[in-house]
C-alpha atoms as a printed R data frame, in Angstrom:
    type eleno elety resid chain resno       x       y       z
1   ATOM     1    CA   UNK     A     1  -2.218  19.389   2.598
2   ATOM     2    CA   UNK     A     2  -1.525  22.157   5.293
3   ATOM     3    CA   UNK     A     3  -1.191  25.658   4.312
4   ATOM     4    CA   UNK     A     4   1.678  28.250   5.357
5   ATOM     5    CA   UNK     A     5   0.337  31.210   6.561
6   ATOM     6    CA   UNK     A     6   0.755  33.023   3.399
7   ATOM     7    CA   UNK     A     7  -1.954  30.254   1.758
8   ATOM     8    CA   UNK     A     8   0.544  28.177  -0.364
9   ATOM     9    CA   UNK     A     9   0.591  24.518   0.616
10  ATOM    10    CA   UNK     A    10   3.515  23.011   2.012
11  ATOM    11    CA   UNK     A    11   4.720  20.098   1.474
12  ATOM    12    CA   UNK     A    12   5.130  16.692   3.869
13  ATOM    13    CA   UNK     A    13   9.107  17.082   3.254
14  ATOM    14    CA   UNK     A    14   8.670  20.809   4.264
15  ATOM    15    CA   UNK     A    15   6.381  19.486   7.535
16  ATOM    16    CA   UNK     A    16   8.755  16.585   8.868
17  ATOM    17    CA   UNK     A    17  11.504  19.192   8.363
18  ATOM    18    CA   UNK     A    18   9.281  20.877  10.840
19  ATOM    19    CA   UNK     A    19   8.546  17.991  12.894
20  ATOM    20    CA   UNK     A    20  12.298  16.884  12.779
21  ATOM    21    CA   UNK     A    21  14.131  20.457  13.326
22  ATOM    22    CA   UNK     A    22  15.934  19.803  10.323
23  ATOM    23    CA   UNK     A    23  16.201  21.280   6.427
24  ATOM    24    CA   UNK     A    24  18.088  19.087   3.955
25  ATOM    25    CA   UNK     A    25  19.649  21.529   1.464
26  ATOM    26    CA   UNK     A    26  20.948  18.525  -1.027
27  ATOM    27    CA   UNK     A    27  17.559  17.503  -1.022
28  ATOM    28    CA   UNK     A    28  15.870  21.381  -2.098
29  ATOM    29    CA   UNK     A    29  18.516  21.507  -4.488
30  ATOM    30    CA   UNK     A    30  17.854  18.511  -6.393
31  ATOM    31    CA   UNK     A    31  13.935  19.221  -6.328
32  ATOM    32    CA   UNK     A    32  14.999  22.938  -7.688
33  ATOM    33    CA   UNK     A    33  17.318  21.477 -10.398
34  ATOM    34    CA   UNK     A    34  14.653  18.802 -11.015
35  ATOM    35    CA   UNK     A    35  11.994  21.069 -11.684
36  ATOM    36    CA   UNK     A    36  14.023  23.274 -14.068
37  ATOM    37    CA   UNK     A    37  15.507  20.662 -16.456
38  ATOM    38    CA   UNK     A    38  12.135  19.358 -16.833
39  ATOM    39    CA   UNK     A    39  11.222  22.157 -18.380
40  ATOM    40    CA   UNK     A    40  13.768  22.621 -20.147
41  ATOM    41    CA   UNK     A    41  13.202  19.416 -21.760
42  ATOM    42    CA   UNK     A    42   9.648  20.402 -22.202
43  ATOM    43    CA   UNK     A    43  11.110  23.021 -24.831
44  ATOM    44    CA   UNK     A    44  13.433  21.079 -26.280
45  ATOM    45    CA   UNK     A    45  11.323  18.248 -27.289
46  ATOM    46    CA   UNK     A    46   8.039  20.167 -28.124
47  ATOM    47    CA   UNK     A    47   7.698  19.740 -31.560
48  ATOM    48    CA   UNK     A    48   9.038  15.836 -31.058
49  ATOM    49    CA   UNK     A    49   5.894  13.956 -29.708
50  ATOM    50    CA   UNK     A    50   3.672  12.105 -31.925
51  ATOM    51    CA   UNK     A    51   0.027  11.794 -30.440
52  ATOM    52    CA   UNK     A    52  -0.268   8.357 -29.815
53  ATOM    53    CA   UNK     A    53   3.501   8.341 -27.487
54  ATOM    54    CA   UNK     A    54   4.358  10.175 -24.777
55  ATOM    55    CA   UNK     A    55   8.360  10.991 -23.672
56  ATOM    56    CA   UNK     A    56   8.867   9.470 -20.200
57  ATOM    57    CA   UNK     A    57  11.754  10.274 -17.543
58  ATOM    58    CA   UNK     A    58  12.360   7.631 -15.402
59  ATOM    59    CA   UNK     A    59  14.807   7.938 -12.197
60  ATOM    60    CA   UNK     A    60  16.410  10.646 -10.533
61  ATOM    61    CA   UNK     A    61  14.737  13.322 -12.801
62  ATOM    62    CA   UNK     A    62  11.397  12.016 -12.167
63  ATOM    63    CA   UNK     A    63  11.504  11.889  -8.621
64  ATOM    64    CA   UNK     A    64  13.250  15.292  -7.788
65  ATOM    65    CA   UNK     A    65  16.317  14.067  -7.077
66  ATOM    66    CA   UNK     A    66  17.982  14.885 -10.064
67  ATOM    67    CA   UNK     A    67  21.997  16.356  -9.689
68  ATOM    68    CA   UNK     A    68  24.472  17.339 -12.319
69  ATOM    69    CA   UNK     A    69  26.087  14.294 -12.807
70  ATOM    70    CA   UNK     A    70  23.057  12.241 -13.287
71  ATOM    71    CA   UNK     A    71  21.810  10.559 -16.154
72  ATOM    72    CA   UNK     A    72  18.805  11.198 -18.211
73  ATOM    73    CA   UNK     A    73  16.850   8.071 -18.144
74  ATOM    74    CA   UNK     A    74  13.802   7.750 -20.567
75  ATOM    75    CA   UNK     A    75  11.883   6.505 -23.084
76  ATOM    76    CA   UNK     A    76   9.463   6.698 -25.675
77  ATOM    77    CA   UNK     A    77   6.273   5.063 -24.654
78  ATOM    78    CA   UNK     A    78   4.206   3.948 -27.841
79  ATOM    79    CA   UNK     A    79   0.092   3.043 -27.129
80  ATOM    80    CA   UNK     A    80  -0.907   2.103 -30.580
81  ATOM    81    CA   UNK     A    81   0.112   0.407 -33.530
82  ATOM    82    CA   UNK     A    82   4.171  -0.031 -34.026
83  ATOM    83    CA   UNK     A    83   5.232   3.054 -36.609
84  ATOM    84    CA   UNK     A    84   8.146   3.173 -38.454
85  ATOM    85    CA   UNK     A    85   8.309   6.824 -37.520
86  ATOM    86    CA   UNK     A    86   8.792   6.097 -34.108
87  ATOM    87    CA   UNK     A    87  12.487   4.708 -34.863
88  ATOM    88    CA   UNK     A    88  13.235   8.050 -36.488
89  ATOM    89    CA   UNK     A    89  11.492   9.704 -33.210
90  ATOM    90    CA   UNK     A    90  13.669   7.915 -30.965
91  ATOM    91    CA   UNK     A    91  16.737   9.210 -33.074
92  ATOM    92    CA   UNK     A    92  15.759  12.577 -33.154
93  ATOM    93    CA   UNK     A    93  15.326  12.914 -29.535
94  ATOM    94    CA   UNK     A    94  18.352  11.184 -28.551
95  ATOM    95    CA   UNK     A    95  20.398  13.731 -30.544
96  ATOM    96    CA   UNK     A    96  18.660  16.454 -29.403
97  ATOM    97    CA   UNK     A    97  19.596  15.423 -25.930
98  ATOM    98    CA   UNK     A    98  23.016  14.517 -26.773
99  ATOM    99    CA   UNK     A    99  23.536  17.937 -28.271
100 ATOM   100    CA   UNK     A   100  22.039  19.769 -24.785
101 ATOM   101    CA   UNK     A   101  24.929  17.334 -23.175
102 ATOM   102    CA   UNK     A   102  22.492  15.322 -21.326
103 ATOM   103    CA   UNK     A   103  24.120  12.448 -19.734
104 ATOM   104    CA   UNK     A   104  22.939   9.244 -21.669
105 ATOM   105    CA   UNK     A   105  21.214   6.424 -20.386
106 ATOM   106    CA   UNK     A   106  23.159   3.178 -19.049
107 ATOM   107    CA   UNK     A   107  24.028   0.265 -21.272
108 ATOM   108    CA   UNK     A   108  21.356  -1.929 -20.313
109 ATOM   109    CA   UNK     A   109  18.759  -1.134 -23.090
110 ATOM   110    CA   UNK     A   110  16.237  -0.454 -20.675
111 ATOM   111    CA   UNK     A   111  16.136   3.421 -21.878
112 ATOM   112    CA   UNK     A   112  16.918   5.857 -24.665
113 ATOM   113    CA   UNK     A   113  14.460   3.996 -26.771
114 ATOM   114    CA   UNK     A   114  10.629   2.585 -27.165
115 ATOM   115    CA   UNK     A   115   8.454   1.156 -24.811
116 ATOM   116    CA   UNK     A   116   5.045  -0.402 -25.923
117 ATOM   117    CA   UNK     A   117   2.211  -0.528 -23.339
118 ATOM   118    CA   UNK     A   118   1.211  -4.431 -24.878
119 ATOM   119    CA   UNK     A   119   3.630  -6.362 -23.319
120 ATOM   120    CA   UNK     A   120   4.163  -3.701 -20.572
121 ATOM   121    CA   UNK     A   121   0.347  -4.572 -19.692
122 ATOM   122    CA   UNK     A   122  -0.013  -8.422 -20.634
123 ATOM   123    CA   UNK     A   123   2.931 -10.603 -19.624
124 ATOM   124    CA   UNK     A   124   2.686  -9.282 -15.966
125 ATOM   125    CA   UNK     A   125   3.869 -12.956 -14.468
126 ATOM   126    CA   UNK     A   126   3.858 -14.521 -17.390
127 ATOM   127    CA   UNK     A   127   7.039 -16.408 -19.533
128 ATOM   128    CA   UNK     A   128   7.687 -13.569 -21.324
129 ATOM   129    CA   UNK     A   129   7.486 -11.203 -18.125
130 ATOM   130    CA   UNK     A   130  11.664 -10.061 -18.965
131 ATOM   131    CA   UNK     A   131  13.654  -8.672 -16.107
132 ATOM   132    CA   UNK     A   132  13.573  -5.256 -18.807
133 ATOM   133    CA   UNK     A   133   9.812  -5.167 -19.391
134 ATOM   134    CA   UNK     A   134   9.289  -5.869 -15.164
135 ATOM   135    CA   UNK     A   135  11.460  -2.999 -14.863
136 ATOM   136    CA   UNK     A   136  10.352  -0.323 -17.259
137 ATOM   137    CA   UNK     A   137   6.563  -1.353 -15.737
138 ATOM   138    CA   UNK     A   138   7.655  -1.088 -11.697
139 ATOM   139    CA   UNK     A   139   9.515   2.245 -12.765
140 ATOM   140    CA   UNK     A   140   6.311   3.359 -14.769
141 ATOM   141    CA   UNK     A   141   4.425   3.153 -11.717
142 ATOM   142    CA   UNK     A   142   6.894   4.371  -9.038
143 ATOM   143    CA   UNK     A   143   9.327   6.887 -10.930
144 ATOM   144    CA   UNK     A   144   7.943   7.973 -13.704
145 ATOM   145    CA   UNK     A   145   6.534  11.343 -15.447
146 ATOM   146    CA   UNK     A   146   5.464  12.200 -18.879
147 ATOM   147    CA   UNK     A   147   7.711  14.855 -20.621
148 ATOM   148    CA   UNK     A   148   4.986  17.597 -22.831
149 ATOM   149    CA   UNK     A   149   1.996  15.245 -24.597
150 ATOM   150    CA   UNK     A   150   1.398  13.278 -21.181
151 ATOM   151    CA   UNK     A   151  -1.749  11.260 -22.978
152 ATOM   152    CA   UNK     A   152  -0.381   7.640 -23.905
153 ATOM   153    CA   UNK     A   153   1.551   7.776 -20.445
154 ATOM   154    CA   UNK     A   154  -1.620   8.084 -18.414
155 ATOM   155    CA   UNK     A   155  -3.431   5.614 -20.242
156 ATOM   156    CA   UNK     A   156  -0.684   2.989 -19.975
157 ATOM   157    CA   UNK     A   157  -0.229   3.933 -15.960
158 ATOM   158    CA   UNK     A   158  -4.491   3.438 -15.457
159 ATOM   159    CA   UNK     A   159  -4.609   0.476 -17.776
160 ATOM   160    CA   UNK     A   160  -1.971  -1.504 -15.990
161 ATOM   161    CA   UNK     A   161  -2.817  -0.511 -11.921
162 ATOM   162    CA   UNK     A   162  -6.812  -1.726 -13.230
163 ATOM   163    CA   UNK     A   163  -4.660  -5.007 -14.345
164 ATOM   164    CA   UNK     A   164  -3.454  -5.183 -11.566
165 ATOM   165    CA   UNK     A   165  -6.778  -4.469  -9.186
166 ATOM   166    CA   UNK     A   166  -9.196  -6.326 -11.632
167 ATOM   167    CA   UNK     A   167  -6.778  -9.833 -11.785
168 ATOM   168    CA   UNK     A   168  -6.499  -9.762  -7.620
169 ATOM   169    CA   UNK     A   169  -9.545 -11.985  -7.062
170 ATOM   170    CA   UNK     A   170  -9.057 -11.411  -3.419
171 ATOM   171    CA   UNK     A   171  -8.822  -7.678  -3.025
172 ATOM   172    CA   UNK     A   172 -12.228  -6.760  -3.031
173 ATOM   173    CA   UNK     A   173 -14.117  -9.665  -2.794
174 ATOM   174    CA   UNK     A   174 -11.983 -11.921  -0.177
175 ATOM   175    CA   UNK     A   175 -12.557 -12.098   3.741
176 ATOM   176    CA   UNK     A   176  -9.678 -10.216   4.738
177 ATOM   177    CA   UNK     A   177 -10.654  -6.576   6.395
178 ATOM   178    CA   UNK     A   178  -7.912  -4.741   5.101
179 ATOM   179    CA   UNK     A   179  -7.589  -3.710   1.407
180 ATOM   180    CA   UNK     A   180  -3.848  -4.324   0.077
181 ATOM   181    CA   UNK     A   181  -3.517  -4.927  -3.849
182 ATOM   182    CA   UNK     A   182  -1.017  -8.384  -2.889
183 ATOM   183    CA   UNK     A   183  -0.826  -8.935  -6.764
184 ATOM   184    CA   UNK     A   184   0.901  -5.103  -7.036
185 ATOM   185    CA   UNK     A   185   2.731  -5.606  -4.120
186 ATOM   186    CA   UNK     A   186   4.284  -8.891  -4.719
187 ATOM   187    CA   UNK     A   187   5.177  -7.639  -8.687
188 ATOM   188    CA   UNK     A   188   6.965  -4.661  -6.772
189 ATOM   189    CA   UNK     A   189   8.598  -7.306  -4.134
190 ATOM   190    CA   UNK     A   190   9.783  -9.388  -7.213
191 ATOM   191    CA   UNK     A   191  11.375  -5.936  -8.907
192 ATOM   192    CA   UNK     A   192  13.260  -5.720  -5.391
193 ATOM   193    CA   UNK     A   193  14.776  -8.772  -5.650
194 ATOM   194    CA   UNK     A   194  15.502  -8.884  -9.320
195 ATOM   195    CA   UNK     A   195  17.175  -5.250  -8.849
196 ATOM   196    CA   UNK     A   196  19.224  -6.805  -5.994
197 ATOM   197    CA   UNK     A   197  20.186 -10.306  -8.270
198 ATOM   198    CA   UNK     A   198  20.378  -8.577 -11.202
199 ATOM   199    CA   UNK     A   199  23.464  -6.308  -9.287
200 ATOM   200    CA   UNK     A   200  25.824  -9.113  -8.464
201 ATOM   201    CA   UNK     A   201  25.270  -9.994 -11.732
202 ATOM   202    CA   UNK     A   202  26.269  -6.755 -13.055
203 ATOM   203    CA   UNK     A   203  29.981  -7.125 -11.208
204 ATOM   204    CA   UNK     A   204  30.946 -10.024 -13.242
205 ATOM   205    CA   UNK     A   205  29.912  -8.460 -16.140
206 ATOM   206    CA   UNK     A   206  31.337  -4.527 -15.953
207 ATOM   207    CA   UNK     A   207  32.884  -4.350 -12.558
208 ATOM   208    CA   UNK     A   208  33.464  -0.635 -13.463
209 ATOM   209    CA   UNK     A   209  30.930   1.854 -11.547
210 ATOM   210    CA   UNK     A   210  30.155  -0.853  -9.173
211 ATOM   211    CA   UNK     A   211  30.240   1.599  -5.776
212 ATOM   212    CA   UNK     A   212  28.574   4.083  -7.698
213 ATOM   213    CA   UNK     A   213  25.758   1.164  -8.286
214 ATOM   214    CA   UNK     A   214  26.267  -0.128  -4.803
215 ATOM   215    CA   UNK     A   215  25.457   3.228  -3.359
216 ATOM   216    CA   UNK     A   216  22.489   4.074  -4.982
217 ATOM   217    CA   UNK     A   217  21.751   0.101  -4.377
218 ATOM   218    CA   UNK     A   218  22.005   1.219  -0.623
219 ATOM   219    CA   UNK     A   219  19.577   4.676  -1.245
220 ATOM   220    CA   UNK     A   220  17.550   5.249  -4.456
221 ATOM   221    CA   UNK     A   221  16.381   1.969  -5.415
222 ATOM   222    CA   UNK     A   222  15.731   0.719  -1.950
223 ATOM   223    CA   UNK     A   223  13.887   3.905  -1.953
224 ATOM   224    CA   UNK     A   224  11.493   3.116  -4.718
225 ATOM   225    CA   UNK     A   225  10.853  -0.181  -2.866
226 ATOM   226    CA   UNK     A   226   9.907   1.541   0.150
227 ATOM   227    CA   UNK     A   227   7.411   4.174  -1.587
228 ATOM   228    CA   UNK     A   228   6.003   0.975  -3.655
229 ATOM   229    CA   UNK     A   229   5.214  -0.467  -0.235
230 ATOM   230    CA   UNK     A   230   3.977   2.627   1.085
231 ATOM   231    CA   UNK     A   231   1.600   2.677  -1.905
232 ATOM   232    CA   UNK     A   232   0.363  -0.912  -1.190
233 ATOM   233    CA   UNK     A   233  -0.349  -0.207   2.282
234 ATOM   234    CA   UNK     A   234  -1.569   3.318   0.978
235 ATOM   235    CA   UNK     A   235  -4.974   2.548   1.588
236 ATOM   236    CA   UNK     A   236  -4.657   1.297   4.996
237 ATOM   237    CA   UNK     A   237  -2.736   4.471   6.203
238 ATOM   238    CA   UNK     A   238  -4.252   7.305   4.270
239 ATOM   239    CA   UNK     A   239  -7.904   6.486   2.538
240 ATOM   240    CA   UNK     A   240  -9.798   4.736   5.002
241 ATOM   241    CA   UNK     A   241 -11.130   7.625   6.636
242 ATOM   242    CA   UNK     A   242 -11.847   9.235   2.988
243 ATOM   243    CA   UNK     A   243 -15.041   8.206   1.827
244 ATOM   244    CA   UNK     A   244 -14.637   9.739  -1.543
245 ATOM   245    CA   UNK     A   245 -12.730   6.556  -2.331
246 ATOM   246    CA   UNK     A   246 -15.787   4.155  -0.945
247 ATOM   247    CA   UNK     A   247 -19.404   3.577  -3.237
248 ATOM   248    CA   UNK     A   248 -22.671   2.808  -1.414
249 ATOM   249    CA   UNK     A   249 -21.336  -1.083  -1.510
250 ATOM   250    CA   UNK     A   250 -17.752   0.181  -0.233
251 ATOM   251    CA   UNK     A   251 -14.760   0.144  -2.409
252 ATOM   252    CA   UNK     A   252 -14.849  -0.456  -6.001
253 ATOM   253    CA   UNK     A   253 -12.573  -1.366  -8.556
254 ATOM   254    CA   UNK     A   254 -12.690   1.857 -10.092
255 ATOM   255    CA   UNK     A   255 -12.236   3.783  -7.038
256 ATOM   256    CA   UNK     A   256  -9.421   1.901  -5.763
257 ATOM   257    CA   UNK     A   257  -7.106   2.358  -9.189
258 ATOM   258    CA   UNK     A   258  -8.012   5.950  -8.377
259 ATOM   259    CA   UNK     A   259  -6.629   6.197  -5.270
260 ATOM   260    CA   UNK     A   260  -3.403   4.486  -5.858
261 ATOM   261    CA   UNK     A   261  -3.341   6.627  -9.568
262 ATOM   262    CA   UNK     A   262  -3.401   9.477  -6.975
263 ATOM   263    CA   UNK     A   263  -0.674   7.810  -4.403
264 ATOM   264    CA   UNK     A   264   1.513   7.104  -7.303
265 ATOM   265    CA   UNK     A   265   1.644  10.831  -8.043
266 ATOM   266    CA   UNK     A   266   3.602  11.477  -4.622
267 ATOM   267    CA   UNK     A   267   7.605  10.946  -5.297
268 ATOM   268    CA   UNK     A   268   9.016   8.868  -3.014
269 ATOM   269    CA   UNK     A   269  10.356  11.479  -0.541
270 ATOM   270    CA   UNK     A   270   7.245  12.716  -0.498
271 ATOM   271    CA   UNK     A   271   5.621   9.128   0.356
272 ATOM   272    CA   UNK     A   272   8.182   8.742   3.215
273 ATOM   273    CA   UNK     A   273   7.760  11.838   4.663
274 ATOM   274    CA   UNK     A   274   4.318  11.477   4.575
275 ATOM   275    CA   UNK     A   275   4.369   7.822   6.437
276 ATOM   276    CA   UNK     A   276   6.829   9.870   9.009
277 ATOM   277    CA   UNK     A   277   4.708  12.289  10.231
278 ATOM   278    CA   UNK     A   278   2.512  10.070  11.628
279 ATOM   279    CA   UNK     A   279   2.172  10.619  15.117
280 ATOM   280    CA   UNK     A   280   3.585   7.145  16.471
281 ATOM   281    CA   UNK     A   281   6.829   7.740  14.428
282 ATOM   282    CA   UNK     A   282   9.443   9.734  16.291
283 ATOM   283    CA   UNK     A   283  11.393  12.841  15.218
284 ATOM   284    CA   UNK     A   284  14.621  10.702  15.362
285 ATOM   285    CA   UNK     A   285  13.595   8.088  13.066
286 ATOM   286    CA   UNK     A   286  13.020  10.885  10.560
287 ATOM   287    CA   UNK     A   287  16.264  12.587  11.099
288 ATOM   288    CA   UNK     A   288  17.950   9.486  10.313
289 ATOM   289    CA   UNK     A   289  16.687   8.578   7.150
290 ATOM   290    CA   UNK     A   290  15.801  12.648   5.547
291 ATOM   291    CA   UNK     A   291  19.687  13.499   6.905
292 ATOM   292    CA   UNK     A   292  21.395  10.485   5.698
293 ATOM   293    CA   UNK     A   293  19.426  10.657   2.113
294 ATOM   294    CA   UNK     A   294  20.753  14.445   1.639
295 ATOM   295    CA   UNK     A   295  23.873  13.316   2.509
296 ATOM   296    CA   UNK     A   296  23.131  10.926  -0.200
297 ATOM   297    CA   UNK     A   297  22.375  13.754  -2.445
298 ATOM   298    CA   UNK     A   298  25.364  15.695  -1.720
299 ATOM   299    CA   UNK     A   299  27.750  12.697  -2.442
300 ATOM   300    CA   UNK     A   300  26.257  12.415  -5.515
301 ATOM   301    CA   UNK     A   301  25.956  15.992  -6.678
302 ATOM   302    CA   UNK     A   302  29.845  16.324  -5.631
303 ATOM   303    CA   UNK     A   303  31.508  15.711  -9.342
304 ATOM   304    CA   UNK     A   304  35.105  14.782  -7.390
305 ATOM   305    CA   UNK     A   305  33.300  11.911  -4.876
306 ATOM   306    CA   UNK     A   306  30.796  11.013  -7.854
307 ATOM   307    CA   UNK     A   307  33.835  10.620 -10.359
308 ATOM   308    CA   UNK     A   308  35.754   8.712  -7.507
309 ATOM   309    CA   UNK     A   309  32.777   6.207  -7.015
310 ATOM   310    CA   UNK     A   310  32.727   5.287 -10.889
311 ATOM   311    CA   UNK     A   311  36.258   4.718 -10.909
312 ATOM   312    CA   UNK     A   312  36.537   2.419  -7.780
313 ATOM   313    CA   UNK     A   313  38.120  -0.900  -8.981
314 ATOM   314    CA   UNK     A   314  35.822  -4.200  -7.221
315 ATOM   315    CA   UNK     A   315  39.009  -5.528  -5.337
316 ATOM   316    CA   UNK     A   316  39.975  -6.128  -1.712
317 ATOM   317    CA   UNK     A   317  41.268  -2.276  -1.236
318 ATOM   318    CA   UNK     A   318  38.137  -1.246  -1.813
319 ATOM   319    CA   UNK     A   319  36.240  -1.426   2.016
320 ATOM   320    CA   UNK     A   320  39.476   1.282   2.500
321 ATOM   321    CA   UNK     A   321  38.578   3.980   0.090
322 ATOM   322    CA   UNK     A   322  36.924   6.596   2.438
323 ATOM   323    CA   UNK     A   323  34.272   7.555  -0.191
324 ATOM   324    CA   UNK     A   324  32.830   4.504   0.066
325 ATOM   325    CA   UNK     A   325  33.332   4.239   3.459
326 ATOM   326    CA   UNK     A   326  31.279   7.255   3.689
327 ATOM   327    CA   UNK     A   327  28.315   5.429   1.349
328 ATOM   328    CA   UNK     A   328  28.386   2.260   3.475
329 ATOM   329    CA   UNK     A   329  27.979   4.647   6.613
330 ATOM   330    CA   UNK     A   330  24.910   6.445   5.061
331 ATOM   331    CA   UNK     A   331  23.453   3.600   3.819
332 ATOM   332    CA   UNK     A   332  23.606   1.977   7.480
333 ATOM   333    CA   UNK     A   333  21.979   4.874   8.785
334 ATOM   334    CA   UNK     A   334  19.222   4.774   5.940
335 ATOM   335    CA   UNK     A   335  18.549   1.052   7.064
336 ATOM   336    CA   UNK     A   336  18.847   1.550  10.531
337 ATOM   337    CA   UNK     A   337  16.089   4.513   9.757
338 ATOM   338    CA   UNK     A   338  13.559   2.177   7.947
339 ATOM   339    CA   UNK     A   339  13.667  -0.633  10.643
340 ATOM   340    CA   UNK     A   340  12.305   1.901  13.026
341 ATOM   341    CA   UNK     A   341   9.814   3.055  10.973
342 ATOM   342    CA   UNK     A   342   8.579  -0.511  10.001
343 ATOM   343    CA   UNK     A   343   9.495  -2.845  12.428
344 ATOM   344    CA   UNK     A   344   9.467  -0.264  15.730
345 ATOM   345    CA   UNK     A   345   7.796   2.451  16.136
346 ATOM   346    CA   UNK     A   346   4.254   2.374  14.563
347 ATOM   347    CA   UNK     A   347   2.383  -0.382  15.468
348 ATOM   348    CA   UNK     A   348   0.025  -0.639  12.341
349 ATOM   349    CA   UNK     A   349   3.274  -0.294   9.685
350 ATOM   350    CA   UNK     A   350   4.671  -3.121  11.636
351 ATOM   351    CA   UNK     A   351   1.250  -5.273  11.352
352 ATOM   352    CA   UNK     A   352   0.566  -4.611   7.414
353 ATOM   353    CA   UNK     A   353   4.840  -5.255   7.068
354 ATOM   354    CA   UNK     A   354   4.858  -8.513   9.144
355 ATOM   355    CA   UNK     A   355   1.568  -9.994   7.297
356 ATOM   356    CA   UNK     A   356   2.243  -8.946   3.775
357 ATOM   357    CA   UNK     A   357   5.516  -7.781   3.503
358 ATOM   358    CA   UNK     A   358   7.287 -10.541   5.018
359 ATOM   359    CA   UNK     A   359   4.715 -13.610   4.883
């Protein structure tokens, strides 16, 4: 990472914003409120950890992008033996949150309660593989971050990316030259898709908050698809030349769960500004997607456009509403963004997109 002159590392958002001749104030405000209201919750829920669990945020909190009006996704992520404790756990920590007038978690189930690494870990594919437990693992990997006692939550994140290395028979001992973890990458292709399904499914059930959904449909969650690709093609872009990552033999199993334990750190911002400042990628590409996600962010951290988003009824009127006019604007500018970047500008994203992203 390069250094400011004052020593203190800077960060890829902070050098496209260079590279661009931009700064994205929606987007330093979210980090800043981000960073504070985790540690706030680090206070509140000190004394509220057993050893064996670890309290996970999941979404906008965990990837910096947290504004007032957003919800507090998380969960309580259990690597042992089931505990009738943790049911009382769960309780206690939801009121505490309730009473520090957290926004609660949606309706789906999916947080504000346990998670157990088994079936996180062991139906990957399998019959039993839900749509929830898919989610809560993809999220685990690409949005997630462990809340005080982080031990259970790292064990769970190395256990399932050496699944995930250790089952793909042709990663590191096929003929292919480059190294992409395809079973990874096609679990995170599937979550796309469900995510995307699983929405127009959503609008038959509760039509309410659908442009709200629709929006971040458009933004955050494509977002985490991106930054899951990014960390499938991770070692193709950014560990080749590092031969910390390579044993006498080349890569190993070990190694490579490192690596992508190490890319899985980055938030997704991060990941994308990273890709952008390759030199192949033009200063216009990133001004389109870093200035249409903080407009994003400053849609979403307005309470009046927020509120009006949530209230939208699904209905032929609604491709009128300027608000959403607005999101269907940004979101065309975010897409517009990302086909450069893949499909245009840099010549080796649009080889590792076109052979294992597409076919």
């Amino acid at each position: 990472m390069k250094r400011d002159e004052g020593g203190a590392p800077r960060s890829a958002i902070e050098r496209i914003g260079e590279k661009a001749g931009r700064s994205w104030p929606s987007i330093e405000a979210a980090a800043r409120l981000s960073a504070e209201t985790r540690a706030r919750l680090a206070t509140l829920l000190r004394e509220q950890i057993p050893c064996d669990t670890s309290a996970v945020v999941f979404g906008s909190l965990a990837r910096g992008e947290y504004t007032t009006g957003s919800d507090l996704d998380w969960t309580l992520l259990i690597d042992g033996q089931a505990d009738e404790g943790h049911f009382s756990q769960v309780q206690a920590i939801t009121k505490i949150l309730r009473d520090a007038k957290f926004h609660e978690p949606g309706p789906t189930g999916v947080f504000g309660n346990v998670a157990f690494s088994h079936p996180i870990l062991h139906q990957i594919g399998g019959q039993e593989d839900t749509n929830k437990n898919t989610t809560q693992r993809i999220l685990l990997l690409l949005e997630s971050l462990a809340i005080g006692q982080p031990d259970a939550h790292e064990r769970v994140l190395r256990l399932v990316l050496s699944r995930y290395v250790e089952d793909d028979r042709g990663l590191l001992y096929g003929s292919k030259r480059e190294i992409i973890p395809m079973f990874l990458l096609n679990d995170i292709v599937r979550y796309w898709r469900t995510v995307a399904v699983d929405f127009v499914y959503k609008q038959r059930e509760r039509s309410s908050g659908w442009a709200l959904r629709n929006a971040k449909l458009r933004m955050s969650r494509k977002l985490i698809f991106v930054s899951g690709l990014i960390t499938c093609f991770g070692f193709e872009l950014f560990g080749k030349d590092r031969t910390t990552w390579a044993d006498e033999g080349g890569i190993s199993t070990p190694a490579l769960v490192r690596f992508l334990r190490e890319r899985i750190r980055v938030t997704p911002l991060e990941s994308l500004a990273e890709v952008l400042l390759r030199p192949s990628v033009s200063a216009e590409t990133a001004r389109m997607l870093f200035d249409s996600y903080d407009a994003f962010l400053a849609l979403l951290s307005n309470e009046e456009e927020r509120g009006r988003l949530k209230q939208l009824p699904l209905d032929e009127h609604l491709g009128d509403d300027p608000t959403f006019k607005r999101v269907r604007d940004i979101g065309r500018e975010f897409q517009g963004g990302l086909n450069r970047l893949f499909f245009e500008e840099d010549p080796e994203l649009r080889k590792l997109i076109q052979t294992y992203g597409v076919f």
